[in-house]
N, CA, C and O atoms as a GROMACS GRO file, in nm:
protein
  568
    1UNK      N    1   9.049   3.218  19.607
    1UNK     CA    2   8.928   3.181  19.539
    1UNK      C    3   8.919   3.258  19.408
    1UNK      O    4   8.927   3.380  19.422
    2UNK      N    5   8.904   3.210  19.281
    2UNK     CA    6   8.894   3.250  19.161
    2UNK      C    7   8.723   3.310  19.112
    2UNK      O    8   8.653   3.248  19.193
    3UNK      N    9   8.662   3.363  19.059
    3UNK     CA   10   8.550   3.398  19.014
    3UNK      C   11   8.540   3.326  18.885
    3UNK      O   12   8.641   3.303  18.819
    4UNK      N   13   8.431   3.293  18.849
    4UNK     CA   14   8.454   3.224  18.710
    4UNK      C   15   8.311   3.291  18.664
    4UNK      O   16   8.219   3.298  18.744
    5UNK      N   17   8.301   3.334  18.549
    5UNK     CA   18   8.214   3.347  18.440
    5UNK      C   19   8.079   3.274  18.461
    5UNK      O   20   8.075   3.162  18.513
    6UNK      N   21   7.960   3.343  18.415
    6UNK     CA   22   7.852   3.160  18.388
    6UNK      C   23   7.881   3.173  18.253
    6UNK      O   24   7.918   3.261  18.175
    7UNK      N   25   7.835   2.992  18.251
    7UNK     CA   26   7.915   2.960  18.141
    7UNK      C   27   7.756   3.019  18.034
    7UNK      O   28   7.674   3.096  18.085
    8UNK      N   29   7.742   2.973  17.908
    8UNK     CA   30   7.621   3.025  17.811
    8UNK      C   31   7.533   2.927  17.856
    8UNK      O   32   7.419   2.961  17.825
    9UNK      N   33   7.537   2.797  17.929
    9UNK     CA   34   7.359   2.722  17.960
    9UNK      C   35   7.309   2.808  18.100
    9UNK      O   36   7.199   2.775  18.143
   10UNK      N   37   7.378   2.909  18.168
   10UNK     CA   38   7.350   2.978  18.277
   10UNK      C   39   7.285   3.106  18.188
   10UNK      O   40   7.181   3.140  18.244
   11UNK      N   41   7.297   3.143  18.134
   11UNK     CA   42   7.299   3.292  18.073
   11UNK      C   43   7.180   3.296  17.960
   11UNK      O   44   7.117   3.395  17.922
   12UNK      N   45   7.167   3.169  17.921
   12UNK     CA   46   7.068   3.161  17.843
   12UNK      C   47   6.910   3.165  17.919
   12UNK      O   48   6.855   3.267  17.878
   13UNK      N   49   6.849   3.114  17.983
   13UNK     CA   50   6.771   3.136  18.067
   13UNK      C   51   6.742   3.271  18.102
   13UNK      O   52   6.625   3.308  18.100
   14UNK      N   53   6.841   3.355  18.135
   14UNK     CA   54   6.782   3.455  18.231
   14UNK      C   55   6.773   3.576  18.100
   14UNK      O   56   6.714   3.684  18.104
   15UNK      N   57   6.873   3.504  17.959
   15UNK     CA   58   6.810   3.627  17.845
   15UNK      C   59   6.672   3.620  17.804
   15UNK      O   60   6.595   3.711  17.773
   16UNK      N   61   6.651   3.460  17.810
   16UNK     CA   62   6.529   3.485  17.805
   16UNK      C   63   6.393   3.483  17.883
   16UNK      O   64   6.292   3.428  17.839
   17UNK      N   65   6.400   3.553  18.011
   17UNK     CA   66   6.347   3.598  18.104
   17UNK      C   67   6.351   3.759  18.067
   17UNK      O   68   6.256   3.833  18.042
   18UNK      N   69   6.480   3.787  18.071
   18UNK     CA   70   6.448   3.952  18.035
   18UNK      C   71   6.398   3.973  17.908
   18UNK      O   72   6.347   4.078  17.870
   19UNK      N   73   6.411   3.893  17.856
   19UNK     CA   74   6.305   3.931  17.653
   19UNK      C   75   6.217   3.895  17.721
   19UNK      O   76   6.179   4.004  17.761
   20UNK      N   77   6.139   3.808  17.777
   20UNK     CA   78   5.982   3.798  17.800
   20UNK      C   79   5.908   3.933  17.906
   20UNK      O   80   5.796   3.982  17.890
   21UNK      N   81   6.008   3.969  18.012
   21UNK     CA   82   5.940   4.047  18.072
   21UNK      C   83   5.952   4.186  17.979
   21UNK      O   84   5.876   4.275  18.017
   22UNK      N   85   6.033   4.218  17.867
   22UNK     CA   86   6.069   4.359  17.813
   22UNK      C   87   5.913   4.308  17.689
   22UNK      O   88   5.851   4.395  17.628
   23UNK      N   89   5.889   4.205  17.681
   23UNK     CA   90   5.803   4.213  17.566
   23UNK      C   91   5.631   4.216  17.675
   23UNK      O   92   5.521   4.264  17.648
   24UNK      N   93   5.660   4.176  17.742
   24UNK     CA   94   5.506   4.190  17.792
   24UNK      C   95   5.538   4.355  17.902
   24UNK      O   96   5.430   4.411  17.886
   25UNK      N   97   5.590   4.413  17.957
   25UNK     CA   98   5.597   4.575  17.939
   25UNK      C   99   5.582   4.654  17.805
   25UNK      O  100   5.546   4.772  17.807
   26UNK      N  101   5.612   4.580  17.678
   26UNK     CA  102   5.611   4.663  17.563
   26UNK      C  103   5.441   4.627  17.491
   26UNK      O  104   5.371   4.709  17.432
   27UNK      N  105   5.413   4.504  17.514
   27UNK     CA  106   5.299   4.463  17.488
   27UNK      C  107   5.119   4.556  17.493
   27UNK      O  108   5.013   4.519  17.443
   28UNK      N  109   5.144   4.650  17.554
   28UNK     CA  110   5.026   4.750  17.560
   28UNK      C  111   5.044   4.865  17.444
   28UNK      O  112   4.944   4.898  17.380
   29UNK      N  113   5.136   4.908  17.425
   29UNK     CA  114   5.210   5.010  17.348
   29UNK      C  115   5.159   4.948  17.208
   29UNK      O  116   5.058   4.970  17.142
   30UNK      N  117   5.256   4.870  17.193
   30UNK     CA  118   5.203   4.788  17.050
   30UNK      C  119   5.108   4.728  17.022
   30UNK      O  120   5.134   4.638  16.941
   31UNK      N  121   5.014   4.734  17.050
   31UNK     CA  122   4.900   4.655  17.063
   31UNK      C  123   4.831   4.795  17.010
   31UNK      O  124   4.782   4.785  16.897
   32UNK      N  125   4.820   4.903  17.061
   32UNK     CA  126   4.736   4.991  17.049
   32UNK      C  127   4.700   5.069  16.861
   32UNK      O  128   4.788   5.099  16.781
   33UNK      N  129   4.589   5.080  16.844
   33UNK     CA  130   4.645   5.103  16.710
   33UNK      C  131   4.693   5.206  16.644
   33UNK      O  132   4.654   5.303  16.710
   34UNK      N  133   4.776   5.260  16.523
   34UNK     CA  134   4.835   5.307  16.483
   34UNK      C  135   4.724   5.476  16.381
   34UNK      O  136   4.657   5.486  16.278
   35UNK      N  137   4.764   5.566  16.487
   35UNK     CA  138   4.716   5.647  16.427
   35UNK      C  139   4.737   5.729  16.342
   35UNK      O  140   4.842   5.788  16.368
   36UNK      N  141   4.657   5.790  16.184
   36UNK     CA  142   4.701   5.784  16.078
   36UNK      C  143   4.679   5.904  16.029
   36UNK      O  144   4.561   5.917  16.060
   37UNK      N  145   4.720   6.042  15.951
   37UNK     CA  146   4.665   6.179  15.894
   37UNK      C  147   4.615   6.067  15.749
   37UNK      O  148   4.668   5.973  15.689
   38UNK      N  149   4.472   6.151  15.741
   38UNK     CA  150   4.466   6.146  15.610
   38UNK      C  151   4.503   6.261  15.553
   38UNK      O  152   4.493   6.347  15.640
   39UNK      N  153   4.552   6.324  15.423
   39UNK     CA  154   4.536   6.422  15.387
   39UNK      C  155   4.518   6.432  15.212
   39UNK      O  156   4.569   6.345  15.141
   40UNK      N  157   4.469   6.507  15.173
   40UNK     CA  158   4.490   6.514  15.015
   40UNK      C  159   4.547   6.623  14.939
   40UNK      O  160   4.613   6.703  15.007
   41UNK      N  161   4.539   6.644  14.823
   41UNK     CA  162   4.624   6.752  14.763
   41UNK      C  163   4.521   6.807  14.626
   41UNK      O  164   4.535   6.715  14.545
   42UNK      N  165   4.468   6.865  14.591
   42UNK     CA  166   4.380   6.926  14.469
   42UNK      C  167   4.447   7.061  14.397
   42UNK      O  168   4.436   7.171  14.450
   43UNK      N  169   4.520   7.041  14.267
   43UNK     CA  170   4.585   7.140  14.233
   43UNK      C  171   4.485   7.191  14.078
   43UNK      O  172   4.430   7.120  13.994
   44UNK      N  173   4.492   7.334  14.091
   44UNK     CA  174   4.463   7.396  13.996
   44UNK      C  175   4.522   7.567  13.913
   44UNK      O  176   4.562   7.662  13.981
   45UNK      N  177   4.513   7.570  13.786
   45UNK     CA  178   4.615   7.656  13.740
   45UNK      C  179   4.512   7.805  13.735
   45UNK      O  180   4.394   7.799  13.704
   46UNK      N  181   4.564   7.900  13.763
   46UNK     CA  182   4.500   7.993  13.739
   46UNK      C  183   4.526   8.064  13.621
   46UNK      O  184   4.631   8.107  13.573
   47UNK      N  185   4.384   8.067  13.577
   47UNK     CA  186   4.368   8.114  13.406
   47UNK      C  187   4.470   8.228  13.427
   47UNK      O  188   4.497   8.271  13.539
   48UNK      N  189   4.524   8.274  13.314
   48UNK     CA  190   4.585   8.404  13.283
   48UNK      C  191   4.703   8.423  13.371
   48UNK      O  192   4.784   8.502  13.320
   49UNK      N  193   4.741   8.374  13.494
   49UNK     CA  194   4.844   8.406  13.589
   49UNK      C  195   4.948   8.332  13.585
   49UNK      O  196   5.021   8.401  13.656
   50UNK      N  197   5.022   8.227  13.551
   50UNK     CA  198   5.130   8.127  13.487
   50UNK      C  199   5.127   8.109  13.641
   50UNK      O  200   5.238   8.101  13.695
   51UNK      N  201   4.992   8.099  13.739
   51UNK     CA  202   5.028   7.976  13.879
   51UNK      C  203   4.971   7.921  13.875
   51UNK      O  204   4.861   7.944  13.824
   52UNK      N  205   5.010   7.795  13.932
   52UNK     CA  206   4.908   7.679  13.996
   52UNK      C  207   4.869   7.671  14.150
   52UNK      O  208   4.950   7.717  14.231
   53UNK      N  209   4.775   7.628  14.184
   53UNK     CA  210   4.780   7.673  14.346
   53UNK      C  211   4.727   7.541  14.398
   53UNK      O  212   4.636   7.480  14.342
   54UNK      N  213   4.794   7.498  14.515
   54UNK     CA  214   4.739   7.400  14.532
   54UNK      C  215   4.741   7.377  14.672
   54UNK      O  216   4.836   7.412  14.744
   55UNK      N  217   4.623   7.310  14.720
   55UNK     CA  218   4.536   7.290  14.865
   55UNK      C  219   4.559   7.177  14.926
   55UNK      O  220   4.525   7.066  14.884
   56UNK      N  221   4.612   7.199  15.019
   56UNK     CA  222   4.630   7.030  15.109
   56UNK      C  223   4.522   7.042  15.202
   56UNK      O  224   4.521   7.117  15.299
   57UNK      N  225   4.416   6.953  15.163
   57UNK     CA  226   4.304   6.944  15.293
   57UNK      C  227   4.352   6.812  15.379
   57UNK      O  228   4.393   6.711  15.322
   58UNK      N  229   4.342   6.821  15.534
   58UNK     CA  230   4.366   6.722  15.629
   58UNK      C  231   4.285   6.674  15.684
   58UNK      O  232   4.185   6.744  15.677
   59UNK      N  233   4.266   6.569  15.751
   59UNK     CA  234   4.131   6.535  15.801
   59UNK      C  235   4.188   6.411  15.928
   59UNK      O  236   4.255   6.308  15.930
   60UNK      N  237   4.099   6.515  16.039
   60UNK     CA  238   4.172   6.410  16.169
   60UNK      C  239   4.127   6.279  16.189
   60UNK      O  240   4.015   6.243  16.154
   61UNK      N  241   4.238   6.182  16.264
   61UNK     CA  242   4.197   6.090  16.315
   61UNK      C  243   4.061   6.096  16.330
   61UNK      O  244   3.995   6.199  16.318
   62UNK      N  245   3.987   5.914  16.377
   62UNK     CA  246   3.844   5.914  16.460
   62UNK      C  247   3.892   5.995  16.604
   62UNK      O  248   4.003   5.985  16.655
   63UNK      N  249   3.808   6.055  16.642
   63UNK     CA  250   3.811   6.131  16.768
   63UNK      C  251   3.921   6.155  16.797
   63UNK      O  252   3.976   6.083  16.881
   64UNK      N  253   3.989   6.263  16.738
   64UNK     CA  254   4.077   6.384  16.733
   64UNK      C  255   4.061   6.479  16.645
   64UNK      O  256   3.986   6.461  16.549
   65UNK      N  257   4.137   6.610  16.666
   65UNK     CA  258   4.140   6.723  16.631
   65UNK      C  259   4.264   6.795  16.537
   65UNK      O  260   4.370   6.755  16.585
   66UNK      N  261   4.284   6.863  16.450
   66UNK     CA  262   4.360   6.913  16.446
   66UNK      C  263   4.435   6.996  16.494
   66UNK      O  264   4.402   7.093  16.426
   67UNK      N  265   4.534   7.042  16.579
   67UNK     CA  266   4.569   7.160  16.645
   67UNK      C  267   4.651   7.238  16.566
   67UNK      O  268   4.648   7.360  16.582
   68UNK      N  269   4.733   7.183  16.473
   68UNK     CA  270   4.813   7.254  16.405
   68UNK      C  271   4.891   7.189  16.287
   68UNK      O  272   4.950   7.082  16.304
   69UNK      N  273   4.889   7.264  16.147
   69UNK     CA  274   4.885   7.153  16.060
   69UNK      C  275   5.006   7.258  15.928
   69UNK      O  276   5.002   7.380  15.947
   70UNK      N  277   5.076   7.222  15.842
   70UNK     CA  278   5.139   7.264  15.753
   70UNK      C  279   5.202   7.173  15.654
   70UNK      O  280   5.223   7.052  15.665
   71UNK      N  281   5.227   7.251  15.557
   71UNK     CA  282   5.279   7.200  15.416
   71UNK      C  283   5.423   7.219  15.384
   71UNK      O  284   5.476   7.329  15.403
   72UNK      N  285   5.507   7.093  15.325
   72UNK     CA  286   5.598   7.134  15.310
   72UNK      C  287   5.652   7.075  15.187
   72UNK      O  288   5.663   6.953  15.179
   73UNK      N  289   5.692   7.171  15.067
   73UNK     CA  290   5.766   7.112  14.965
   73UNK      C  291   5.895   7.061  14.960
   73UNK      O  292   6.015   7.088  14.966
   74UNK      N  293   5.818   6.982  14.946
   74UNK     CA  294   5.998   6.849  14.979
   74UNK      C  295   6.066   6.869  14.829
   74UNK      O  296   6.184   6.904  14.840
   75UNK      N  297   6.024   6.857  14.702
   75UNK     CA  298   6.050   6.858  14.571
   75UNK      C  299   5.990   6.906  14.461
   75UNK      O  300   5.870   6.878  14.452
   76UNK      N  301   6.046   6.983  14.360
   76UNK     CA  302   5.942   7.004  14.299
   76UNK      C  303   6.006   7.025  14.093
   76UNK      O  304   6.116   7.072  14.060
   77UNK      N  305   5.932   6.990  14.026
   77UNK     CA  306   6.012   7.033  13.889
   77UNK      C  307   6.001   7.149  13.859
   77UNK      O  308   5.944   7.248  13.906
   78UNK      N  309   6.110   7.109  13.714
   78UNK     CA  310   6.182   7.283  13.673
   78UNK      C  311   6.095   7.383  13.645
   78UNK      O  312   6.131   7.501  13.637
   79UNK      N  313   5.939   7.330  13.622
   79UNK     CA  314   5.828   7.400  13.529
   79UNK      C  315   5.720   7.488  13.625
   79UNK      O  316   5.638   7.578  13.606
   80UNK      N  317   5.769   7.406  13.747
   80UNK     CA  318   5.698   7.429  13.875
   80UNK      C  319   5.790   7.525  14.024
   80UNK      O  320   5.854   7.457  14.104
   81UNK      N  321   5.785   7.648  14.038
   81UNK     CA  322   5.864   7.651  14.072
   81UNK      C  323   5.808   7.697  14.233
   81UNK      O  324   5.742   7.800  14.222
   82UNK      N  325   5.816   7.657  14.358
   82UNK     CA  326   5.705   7.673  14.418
   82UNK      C  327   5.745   7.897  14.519
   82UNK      O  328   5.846   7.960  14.550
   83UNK      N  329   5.634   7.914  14.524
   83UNK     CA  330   5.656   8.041  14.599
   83UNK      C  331   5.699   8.055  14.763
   83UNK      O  332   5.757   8.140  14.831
   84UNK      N  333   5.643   7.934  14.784
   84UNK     CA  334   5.727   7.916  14.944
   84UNK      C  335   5.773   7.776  14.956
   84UNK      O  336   5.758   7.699  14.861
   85UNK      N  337   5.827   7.739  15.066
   85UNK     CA  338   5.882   7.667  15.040
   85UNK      C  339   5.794   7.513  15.173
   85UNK      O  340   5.790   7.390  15.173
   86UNK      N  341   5.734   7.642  15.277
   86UNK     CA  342   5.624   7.532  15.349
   86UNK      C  343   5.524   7.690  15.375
   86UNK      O  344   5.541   7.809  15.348
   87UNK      N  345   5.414   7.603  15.445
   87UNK     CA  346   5.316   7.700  15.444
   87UNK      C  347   5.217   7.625  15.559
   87UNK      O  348   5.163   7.514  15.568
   88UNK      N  349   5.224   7.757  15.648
   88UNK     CA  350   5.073   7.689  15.752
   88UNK      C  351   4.978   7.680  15.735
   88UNK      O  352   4.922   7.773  15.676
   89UNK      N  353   4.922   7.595  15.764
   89UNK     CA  354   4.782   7.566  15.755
   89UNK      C  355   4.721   7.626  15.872
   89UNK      O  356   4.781   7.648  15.978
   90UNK      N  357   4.581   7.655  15.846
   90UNK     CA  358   4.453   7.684  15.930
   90UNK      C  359   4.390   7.578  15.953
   90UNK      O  360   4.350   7.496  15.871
   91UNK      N  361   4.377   7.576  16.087
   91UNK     CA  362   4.273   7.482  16.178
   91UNK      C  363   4.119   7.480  16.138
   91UNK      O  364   4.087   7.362  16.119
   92UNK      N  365   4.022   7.556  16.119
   92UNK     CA  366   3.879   7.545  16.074
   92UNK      C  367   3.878   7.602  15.920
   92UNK      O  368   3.826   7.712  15.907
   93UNK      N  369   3.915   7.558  15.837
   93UNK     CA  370   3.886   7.371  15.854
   93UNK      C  371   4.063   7.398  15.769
   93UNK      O  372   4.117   7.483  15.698
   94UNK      N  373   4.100   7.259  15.836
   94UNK     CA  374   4.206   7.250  15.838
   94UNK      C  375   4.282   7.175  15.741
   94UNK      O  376   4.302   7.054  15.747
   95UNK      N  377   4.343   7.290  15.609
   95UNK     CA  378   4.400   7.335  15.495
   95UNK      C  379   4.512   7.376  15.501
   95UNK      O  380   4.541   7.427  15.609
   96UNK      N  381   4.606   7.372  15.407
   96UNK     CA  382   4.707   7.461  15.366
   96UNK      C  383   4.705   7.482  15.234
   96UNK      O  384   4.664   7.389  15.166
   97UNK      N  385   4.757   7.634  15.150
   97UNK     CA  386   4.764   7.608  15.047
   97UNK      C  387   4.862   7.702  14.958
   97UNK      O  388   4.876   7.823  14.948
   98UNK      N  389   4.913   7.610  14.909
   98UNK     CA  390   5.076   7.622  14.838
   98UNK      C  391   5.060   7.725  14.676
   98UNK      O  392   4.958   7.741  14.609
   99UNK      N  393   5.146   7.759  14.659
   99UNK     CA  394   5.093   7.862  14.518
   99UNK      C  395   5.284   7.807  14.418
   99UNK      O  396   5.390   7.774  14.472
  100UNK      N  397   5.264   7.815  14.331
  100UNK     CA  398   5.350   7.784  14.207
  100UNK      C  399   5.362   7.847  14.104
  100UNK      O  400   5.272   7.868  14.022
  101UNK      N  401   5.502   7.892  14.098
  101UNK     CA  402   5.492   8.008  13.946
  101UNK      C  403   5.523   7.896  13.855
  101UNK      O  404   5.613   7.816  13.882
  102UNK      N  405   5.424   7.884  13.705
  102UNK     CA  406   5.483   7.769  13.642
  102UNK      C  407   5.510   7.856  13.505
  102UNK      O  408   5.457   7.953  13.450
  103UNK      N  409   5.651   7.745  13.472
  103UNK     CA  410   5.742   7.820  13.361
  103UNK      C  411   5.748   7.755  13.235
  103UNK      O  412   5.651   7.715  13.170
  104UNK      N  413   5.901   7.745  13.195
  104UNK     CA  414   5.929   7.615  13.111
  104UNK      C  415   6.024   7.556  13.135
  104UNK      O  416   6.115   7.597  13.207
  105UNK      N  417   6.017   7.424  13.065
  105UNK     CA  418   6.088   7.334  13.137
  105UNK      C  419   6.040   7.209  13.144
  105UNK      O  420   5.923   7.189  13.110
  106UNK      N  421   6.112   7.118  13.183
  106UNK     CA  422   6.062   6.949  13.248
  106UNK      C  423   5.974   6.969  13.328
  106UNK      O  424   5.993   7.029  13.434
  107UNK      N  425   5.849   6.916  13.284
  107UNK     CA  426   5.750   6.865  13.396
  107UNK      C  427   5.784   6.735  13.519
  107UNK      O  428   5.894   6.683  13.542
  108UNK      N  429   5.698   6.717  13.561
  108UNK     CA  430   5.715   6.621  13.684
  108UNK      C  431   5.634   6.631  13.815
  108UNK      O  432   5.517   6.668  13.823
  109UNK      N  433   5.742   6.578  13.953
  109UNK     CA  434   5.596   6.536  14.043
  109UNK      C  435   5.627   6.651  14.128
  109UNK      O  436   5.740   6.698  14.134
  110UNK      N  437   5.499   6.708  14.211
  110UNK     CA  438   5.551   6.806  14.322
  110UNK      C  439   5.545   6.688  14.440
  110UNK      O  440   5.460   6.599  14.444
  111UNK      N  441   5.625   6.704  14.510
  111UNK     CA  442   5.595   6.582  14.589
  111UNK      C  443   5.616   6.712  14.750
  111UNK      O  444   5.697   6.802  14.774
  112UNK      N  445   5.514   6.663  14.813
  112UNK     CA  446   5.465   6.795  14.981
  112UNK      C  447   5.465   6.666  15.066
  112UNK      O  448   5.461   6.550  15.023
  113UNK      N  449   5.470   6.702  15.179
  113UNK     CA  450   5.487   6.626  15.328
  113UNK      C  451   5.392   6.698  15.389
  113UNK      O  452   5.421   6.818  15.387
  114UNK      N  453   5.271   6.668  15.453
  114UNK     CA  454   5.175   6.686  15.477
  114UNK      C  455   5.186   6.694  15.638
  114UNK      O  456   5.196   6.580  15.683
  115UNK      N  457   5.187   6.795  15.740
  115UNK     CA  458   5.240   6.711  15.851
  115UNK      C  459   5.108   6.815  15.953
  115UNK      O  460   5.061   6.927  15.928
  116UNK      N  461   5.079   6.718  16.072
  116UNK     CA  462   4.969   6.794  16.181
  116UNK      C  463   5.026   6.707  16.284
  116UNK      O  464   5.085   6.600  16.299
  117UNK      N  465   4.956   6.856  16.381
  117UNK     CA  466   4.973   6.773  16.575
  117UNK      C  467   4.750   6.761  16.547
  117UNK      O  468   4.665   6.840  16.505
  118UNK      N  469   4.747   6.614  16.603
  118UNK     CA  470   4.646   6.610  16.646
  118UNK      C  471   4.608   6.568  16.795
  118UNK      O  472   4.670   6.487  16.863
  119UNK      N  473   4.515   6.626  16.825
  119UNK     CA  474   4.461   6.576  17.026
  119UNK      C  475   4.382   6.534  17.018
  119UNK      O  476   4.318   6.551  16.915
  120UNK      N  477   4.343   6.470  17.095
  120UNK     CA  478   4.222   6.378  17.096
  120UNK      C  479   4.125   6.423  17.195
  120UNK      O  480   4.147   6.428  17.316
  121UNK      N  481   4.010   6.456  17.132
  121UNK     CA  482   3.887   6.525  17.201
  121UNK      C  483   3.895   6.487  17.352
  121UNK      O  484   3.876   6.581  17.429
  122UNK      N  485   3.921   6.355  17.414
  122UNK     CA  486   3.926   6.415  17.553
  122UNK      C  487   4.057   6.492  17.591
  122UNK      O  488   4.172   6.508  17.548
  123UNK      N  489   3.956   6.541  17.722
  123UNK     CA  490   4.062   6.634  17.772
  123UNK      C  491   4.201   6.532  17.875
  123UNK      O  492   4.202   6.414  17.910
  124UNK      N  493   4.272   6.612  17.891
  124UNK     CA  494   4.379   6.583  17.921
  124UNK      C  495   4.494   6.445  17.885
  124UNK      O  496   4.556   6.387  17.974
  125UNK      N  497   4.504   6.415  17.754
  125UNK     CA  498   4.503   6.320  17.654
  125UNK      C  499   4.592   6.368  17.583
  125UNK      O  500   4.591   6.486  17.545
  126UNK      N  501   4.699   6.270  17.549
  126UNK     CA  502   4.880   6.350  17.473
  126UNK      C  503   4.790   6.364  17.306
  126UNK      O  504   4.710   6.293  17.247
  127UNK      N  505   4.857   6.496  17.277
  127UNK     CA  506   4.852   6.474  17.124
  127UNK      C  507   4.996   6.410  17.035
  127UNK      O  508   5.107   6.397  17.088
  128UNK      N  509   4.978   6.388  16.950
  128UNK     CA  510   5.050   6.305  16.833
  128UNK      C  511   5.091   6.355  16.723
  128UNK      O  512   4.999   6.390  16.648
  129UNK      N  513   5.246   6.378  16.667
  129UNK     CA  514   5.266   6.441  16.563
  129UNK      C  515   5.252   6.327  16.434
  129UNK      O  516   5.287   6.209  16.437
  130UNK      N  517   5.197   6.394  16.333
  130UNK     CA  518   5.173   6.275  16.217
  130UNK      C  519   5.175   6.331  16.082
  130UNK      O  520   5.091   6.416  16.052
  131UNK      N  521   5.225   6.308  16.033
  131UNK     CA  522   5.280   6.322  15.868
  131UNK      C  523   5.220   6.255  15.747
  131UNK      O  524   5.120   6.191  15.776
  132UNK      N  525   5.254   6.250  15.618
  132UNK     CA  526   5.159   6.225  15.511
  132UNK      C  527   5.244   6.266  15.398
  132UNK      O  528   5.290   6.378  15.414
  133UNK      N  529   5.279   6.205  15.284
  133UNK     CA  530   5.367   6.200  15.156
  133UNK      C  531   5.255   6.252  15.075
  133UNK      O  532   5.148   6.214  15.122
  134UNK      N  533   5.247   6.307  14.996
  134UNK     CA  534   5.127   6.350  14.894
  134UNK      C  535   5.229   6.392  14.785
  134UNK      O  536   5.349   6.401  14.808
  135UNK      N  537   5.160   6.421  14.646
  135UNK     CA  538   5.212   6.448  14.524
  135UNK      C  539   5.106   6.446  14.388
  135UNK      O  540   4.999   6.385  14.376
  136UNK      N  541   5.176   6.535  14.294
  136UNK     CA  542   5.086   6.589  14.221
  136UNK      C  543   5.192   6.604  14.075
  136UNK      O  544   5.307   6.647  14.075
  137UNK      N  545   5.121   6.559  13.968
  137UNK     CA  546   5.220   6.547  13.854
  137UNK      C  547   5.173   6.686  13.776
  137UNK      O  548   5.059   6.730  13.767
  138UNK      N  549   5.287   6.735  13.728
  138UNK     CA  550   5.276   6.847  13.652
  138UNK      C  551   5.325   6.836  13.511
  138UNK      O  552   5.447   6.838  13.493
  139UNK      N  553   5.256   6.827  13.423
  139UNK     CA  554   5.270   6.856  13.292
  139UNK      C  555   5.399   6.986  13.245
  139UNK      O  556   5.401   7.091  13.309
  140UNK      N  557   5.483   6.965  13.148
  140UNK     CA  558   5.607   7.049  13.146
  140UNK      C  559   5.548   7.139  13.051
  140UNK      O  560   5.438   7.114  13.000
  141UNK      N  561   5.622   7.252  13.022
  141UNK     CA  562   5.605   7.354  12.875
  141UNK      C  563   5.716   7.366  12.815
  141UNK      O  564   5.833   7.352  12.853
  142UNK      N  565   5.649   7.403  12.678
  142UNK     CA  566   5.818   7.467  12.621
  142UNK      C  567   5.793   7.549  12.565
  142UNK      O  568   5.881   7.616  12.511
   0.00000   0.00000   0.00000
């Protein structure tokens, strides 16, 4: 006795039986909505000191929290040169804030990655890591 293959009008059916049951198991997941950091960036130069310093304020989801939140310079120009390179943020109220020796040189963008774990006020409830692109144009010197 030989075994033979099913042929593709056998095989077709039951792929799509397993796509329907993998999409209605996935169907709760995706459905749910997509939770988002806001965050912003406010930079300012300090008279007399050749820095700029600048504040990433975050602000949680609806009903969640921040638990833990930091800054990270992804890029930055020649004029701008940053003093660290990420920086934690504080939870009340929940900030980070970045400092810049500025020189000369090409201006351009600082571009930071904004990133927090937030939980969600009830208890026993997963928290969520979530991120944020921000950027700030800097004027060059010579």
């Amino acid at each position: 006795m030989r075994l033979r293959a099913p042929d593709a009008s056998r095989r077709a059916p039951l792929a799509l039986a397993a796509a329907l049951v993998a999409a209605l198991l996935a169907g709760p997941a995706l459905s749910e909505p997509r939770i988002a950091l806001r965050a912003a960036m406010t930079c300012q130069t300090e008279p007399g000191s050749g820095r700029l310093v600048c504040t990433v304020e975050f602000e949680p989801p609806a009903a969640h929290r921040i638990a833990w939140c930091d800054a990270l310079v992804v890029s930055a120009p020649p004029a701008a040169t940053p003093l660290r390179a990420r920086v934690r943020g504080t939870r009340t109220p929940p900030r980070a804030v970045l400092g810049f020796v500025l020189g000369t040189g090409e201006g351009g963008r600082i571009d930071v990655l904004a990133r927090a774990v937030a939980c969600p006020s009830k208890p026993l409830a997963e928290c969520v890591s979530l991120s944020k692109s921000i950027a700030f144009d800097v004027e060059g010197r010579r």
